[in-house]
N, C-alpha and C positions, 0 to 999 in steps of 0.2 A: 598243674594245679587246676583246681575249679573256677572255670573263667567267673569273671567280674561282671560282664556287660550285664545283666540281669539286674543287678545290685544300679549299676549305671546308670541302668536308661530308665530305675523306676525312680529317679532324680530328677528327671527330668520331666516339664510339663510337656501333658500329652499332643498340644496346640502347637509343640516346637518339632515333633517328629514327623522325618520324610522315609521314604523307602528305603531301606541299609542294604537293600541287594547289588548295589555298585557303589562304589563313591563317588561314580559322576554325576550327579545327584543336578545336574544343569536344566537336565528335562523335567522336573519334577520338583522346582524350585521351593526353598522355605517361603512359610508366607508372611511378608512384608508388611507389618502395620503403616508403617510411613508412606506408602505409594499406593498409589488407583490402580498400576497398572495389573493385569490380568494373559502375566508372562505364558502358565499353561495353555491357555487358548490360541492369545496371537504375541507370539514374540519377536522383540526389534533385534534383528542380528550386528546392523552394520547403519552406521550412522554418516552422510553426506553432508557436508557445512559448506553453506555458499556465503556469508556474511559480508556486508560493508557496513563499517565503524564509523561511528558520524560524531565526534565529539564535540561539536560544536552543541548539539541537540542532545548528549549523553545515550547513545542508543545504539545498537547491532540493529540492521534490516537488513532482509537476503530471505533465504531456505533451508530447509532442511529435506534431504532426502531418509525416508526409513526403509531397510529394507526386511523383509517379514521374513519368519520363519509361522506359516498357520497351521496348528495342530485340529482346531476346529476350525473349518470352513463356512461355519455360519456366523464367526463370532466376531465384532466389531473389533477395532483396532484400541485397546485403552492405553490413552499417557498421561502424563504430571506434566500440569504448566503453572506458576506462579506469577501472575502479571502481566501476561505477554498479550500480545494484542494479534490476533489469528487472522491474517487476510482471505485465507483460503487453501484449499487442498486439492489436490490431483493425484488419482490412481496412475500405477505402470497400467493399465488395461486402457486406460484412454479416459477421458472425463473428469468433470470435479467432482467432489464428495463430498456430503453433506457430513458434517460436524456438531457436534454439541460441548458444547464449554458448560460447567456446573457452575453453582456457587459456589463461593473463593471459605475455603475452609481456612484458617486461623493461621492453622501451622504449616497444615499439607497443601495450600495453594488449592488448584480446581485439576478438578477432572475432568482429559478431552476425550472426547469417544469419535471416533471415525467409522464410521460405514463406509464397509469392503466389497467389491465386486469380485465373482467370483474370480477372476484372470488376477488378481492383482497380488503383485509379488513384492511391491512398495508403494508408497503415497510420499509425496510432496508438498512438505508445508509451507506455504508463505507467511513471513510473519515480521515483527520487531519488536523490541524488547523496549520496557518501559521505564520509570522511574522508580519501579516496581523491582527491579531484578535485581535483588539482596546481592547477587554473586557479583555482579562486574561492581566495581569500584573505579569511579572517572574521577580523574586527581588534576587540577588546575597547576602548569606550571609551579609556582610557588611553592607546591606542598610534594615537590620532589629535591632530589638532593641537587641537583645540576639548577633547575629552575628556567630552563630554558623550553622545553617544551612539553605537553601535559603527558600524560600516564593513564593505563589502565591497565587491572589485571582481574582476574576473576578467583573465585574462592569456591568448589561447590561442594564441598563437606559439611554438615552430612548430606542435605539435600536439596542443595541450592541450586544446582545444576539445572533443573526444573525450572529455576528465573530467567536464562536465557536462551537455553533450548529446548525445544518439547519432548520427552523422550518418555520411559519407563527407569526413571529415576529411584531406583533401587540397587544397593551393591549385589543382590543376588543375579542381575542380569548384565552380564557383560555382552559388552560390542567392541567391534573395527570400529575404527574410523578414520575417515578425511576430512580435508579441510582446507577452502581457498577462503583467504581474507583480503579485503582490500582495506587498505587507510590511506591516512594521509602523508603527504611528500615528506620525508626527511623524518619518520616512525618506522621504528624496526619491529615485527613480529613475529613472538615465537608461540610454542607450542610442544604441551606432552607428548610430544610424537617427533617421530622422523622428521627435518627441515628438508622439503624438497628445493629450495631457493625460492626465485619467482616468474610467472609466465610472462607471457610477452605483452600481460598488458599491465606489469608491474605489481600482479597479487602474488603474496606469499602464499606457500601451498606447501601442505603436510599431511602424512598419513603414520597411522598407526597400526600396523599389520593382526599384532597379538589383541586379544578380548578386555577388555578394563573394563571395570564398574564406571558408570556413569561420571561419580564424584571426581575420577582422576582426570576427566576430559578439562582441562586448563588453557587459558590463553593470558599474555600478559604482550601489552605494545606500549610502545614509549623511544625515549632516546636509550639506545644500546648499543654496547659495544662486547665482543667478544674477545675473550685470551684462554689461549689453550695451555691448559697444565700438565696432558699426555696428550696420545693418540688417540683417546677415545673418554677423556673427560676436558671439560672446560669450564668458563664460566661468562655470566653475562651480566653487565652493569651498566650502570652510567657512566659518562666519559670521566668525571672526577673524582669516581671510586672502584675503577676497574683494575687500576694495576694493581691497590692495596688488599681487593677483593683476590686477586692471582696471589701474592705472596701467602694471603691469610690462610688459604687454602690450598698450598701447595699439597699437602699429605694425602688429597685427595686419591689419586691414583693408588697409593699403598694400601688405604683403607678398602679399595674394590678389591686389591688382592686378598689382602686378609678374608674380607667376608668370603671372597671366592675358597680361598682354601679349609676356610669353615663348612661350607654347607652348598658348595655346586657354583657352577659355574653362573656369571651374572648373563642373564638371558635379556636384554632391551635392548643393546646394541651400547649406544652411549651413555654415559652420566655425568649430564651437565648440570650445572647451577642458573641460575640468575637470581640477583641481587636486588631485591623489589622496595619500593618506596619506604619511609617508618612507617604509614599506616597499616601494613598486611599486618593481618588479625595473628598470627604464631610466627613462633619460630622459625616453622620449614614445614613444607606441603611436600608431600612424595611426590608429587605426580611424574609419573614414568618419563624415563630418559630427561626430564626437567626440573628439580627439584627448586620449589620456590621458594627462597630464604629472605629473613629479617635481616636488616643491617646491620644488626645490635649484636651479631655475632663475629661482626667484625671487632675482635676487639685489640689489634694489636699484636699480640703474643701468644697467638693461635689456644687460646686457652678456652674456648666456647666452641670450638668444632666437634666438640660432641655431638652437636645436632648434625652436623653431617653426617655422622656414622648411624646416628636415627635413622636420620631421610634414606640414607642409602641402605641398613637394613630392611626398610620397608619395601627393597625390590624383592624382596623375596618373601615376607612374613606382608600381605597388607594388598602389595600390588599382585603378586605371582599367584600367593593363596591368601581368598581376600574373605570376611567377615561376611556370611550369607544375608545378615541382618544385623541393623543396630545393635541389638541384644546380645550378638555375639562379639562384641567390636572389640573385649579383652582380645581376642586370638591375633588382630592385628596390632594390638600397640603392646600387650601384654609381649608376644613374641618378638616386637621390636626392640621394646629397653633392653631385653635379655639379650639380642642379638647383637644389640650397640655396643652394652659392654664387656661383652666377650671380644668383639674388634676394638675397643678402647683399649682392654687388657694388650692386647698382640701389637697393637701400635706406637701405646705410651706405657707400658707397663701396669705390672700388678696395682703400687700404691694408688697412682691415678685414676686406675676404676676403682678400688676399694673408698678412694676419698667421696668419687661420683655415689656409691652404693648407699654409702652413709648420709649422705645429703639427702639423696633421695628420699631413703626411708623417713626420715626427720619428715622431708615436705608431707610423706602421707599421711601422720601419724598427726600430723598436724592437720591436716585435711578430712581425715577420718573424723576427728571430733568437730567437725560442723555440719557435715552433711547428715543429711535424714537415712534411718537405717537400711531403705532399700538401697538407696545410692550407694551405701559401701560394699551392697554384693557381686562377685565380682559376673554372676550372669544373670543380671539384672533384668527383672522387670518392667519396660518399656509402654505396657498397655497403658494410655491416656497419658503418653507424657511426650513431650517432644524430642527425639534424638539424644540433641544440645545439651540436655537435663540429665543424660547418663555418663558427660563427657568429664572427669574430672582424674585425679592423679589414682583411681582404683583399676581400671582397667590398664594404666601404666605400670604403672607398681608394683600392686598386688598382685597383678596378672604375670609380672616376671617374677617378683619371688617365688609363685608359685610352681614356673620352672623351677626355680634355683632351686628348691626345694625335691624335686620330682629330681635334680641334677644328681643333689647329696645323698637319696636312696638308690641310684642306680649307678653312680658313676658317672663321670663326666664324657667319656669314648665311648659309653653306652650309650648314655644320652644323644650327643650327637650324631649317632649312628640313626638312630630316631629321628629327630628330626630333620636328616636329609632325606629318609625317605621317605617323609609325611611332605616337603617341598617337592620333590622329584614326582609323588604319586599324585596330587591334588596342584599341580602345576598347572597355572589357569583356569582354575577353578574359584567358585564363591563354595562357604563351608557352614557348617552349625558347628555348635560345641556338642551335638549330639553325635558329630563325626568323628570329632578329637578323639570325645572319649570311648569311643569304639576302636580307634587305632589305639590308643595309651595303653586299651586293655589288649589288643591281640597279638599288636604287635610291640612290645614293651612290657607292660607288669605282668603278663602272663608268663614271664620267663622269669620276673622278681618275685617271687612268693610273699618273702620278708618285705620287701620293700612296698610292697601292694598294701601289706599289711600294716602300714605305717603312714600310708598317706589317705589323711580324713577329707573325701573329694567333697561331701556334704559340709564340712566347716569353710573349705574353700572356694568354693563355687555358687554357696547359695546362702548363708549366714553372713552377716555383717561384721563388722569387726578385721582384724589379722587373727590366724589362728595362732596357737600357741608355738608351734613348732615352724612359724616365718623363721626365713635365715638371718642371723646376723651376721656382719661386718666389719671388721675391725681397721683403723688405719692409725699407723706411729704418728703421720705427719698432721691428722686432726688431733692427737692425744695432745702432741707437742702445742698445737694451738691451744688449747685447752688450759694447759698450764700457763702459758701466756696470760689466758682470760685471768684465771687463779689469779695470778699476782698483780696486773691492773687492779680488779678488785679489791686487791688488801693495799691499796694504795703507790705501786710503784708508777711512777712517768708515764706515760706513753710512750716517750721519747727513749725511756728504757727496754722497752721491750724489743724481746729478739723475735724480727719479722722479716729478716734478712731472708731474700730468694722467697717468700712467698709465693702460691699463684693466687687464679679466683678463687679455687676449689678451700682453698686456707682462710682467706678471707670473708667470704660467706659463712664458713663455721666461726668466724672470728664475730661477726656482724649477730650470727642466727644464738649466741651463746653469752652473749651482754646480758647483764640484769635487764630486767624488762621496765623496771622505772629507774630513770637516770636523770641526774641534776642539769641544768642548763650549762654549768661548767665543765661538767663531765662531760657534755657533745661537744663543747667548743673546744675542748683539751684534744679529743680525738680527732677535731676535724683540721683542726690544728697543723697535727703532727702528722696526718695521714692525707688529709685533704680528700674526703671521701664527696663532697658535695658538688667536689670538681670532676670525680671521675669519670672518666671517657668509658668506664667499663660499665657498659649496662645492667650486669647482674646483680653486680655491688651497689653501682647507684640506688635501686630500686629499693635493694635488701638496708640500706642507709635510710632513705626518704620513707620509710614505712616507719622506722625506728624515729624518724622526727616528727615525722607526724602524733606517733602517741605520744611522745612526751611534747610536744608542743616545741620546738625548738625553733622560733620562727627566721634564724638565721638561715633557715634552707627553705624558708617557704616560696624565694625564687625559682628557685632550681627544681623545686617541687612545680609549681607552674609551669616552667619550660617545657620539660620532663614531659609532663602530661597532656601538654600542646606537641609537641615533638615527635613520640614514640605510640604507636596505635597496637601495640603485639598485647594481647590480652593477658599476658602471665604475668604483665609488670602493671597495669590498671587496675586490675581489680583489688588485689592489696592496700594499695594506695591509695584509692579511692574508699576502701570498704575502711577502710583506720583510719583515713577521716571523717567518712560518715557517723562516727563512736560519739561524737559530740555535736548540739547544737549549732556550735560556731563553725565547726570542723563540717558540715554538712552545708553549710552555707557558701561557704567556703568551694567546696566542691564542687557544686550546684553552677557557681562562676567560673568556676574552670572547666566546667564539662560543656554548658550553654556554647563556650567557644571552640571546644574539641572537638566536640560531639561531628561538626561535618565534617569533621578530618576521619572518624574513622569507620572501619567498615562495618556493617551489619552484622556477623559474628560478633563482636565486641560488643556495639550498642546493645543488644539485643541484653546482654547481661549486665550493663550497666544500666541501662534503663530501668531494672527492675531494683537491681542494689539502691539506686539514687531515689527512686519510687519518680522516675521522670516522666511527665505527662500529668503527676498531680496535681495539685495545689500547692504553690510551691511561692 
């Protein structure tokens, strides 16, 4: 047939296109709104961490070593620093170097420039990080789960990385790296990388052989303890939630088979967990061979480890082949959902993801209708906007229906066939969507004629909205709930209904499908008989306390309290705070329980709440 790519790439802004005569497209990087740095001229290949953690003072001081790749030999060294306080630099050629630090930009922090001698094949930073550095997170005993000695961990998505290290903090430029840490006696430290153990003067030391975007460089210290699930996954916790953190995530090991006989073999070595304070801002951070998890998915009856099969998609869709720029950042999470629950399908069954598919959809469709029409695209336009600001359930969602979509024109064993060799070929690589879709068309729809001709890349990729032809999802066991809902409403008990063997995934459709005004008797019948205000399950909790929030239910305005003092994961704050924001009192209200939260949690989170609560105004 008559190739597509024409039709493609006149889709695409001319500002997004790099040279298509290879796809290793490394040397001739997309360019980066987000970052200073100035990867074509001098590029950081391999990154050196010499850090000691001083948590009495909340602060990393140590070095960094860069090591260069210079294309242009006259061209100054540029990186992204936010905060950091620069003592000084040294060339490999011998001598210090003069430096210049900018004005501190808003969003992107300041731009460092180094001047390079001509012998110099790295420079050496001296520096320490300040009260400044959005990424690391210093947690006071108390506001961990054990309580016994303090915490920290770092967060550098999208591009916070830049808070505690100086680097060229953009996903399109990957590095090695290493890393010695020293801390204090009786804190254990880990890291997105290999654990070398510790030298002989008791620093933990790590290295990272394969290339990672900045964002995945991770460190997290604290009291820890480790339990092995296989031979080559584990997990890491606090001592008095490590065993139940091992049972909860036993399936882990099956879920790396699965993806492995999906789509290639899993290339990081291990995949371990660790189980990070309530304040970390998500769910779960990919960061290679270390996946950072929320405790709220601890829930008992292994019913929330779907994010595990996220994070662990992401070794292949996100970490392996990773979004060349924010603007492409569907291709990482878009390819993840899709990649989850094709391993959800193979490890818990068909219904299970169909129940996950349908929820899903709901959350976007519900999301869809608040965000401003650029946000719904799903390759959005990022000029003058901060990263943070494109980060919402479209490049989730939308971005995997749009496989599913692309799945149901071509076949499922076609499909796949696809996509292992878009991971296998672009393996280690940063990508555009102007890369995507030059593979989709040569190597994929140009063999679907029909199928080519049924998928409207212009409705999905740059129009707002879902297009007509999203997929749906059907599932017996939400129907079943459903009718449940039915007959509460026409007045049967609570106490009547059949909710025998429910999981979450039932009860969130049960939660998300209530009338939307409900009497004070009506909560206290269901809270009643279900005891939702008690529950230990976070997804329900939240999906609950949203619901009393709008009708005012003030029997849960404890737990709404707690809740909000407790849990720092942004999926469950902002609901809850944004439903009570809806009113005067409800805003007031909020204002009181955020004053108190607020230094419990991390900068990802404030950053968005700050702006919902309008915090900083007159208040």
């Amino acid at each position: 047939m008559r190739s597509l790519l024409p039709a493609l790439l006149a889709l695409l802004p001319l500002a997004s296109c790099t040279s298509m005569n290879s796809h290793h497209a490394a040397a001739e990087p997309a360019r980066d709104l987000h970052s200073f740095g100035e990867p074509a001229r001098v590029r950081v290949r391999h990154v050196s961490l010499d850090l000691e953690l001083d948590f009495a003072r909340r602060c990393a001081a140590g070095s960094v070593r860069l090591d260069l790749e210079r294309t242009d030999r006259s061209a100054p060294l540029v990186l992204d620093s936010e905060s950091l306080e620069i003592l000084g630099v040294v060339g490999s050629a011998g001598g210090t170097r003069a430096h210049r630090l900018a004005g501190r930009d808003p969003a992107l922090g300041s731009r460092l420039e180094i001047e390079l001698a001509p012998g110099d094949t790295s420079v050496t930073i001296r520096y320490r990080t300040t009260a400044g550095a959005q990424a690391m997170q210093w947690l006071e005993p108390e506001q961990t789960s054990g309580g016994r000695r303090p915490f920290l961990f770092t967060q550098g998505q999208s591009i916070l990385t830049r808070s505690w290290i100086p680097l060229q903090d953009s996903p399109g430029v990957r590095v090695t790296y290493e890393a010695t840490v020293r801390a204090p006696q009786g804190l254990v430290a880990v890291m997105s990388a290999e654990q070398l153990g510790r030298d002989e003067r008791g620093a933990w030391r790590f290295r990272m052989s394969e290339p990672i975007p900045p964002y995945l460089i991770a460190l997290a210290c604290g009291d820890l303890e480790f339990r092995e699930l296989s031979a080559r996954t584990g997990v890491w916790a606090e001592p008095g939630i490590v065993e139940g953190a091992r049972d909860e995530l036993v399936d882990t090991e099956n879920m790396v088979q699965q993806a492995e006989a999906l789509f290639g073999a899993y290339r990081w070595g291990r995949y371990d967990l660790v189980i990070l304070p309530p304040s970390f801002p998500f769910g779960g951070m990919e960061n290679p061979r270390l996946t950072f998890a929320t405790p709220t998915i601890l829930a008992g009856d292994r019913s929330l480890v779907g994010l595990v099969a996220h994070e662990l998609a992401h070794s292949w869709s996100g970490n392996l082949v990773t979004n060349a720029t924010w603007r492409d950042f569907w291709l990482n999470e878009g390819f993840t959902v899709y990649f989850e629950q094709r391993i959800m399908e193979r490890v818990f069954g068909a219904e299970r993801s169909a129940m996950e598919k349908v929820l899903a959809r709901r959350d976007l469709e519900l999301e869809l209708a608040e965000l401003a029409p650029w946000q719904q695209v799903l390759h959005c336009d990022l000029a003058g906007h901060h990263p943070d600001d494109g980060f919402s359930a479209v490049p989730y969602e939308k971005g995997a229906l749009f496989l599913r979509r692309i799945e149901q024109l071509v076949g499922r064993d076609e499909f796949d066939r696809f996509l292992r060799a878009w991971f296998d070929g672009h393996a280690f690589e940063s990508v555009t969507t102007e890369e995507f879709l030059v593979s989709l068309d040569r190597d994929l729809l140009a063999r679907h004629p029909d199928a080519a001709g049924q998928l409207d890349l212009q409705a999905w990729l740059y129009a707002p909205g879902l297009p007509a032809d999203a997929p749906r999802t059907e599932s017996t066991l939400l129907a079943a709930v459903d009718r449940e809902v039915g007959r509460w409403s026409l007045s049967t008990p609570a106490s009547e209904l059949d909710t025998r063997g429910w999981v979450t995934q039932q009860w969130l459709r049960f939660l998300d499908t209530l009338p939307d005004e409900l009497r004070v008797t009506q909560l206290a019948e269901l809270d009643r008989t279900f005891r939702f205000t008690q529950s230990g399950n976070s997804e329900i909790l939240c999906a609950w306390l949203v619901i009393c929030a709008h009708n005012r239910y003030g029997a849960a305005d404890k737990a709404t309290a707690e809740f909000l003092l407790r849990v720092g994961r942004r999926k469950f704050l902002k609901p809850i705070y944004a439903e009570l924001a809806k009113t005067p009192e409800g805003l007031r209200r909020a204002k009181e329980i955020y004053a108190l939260a607020r230094p419990r949690y991390h900068a990802v989170a404030t950053r968005t709440l700050d702006e919902l609560l309008q915090w900083g105004h007159a208040r």
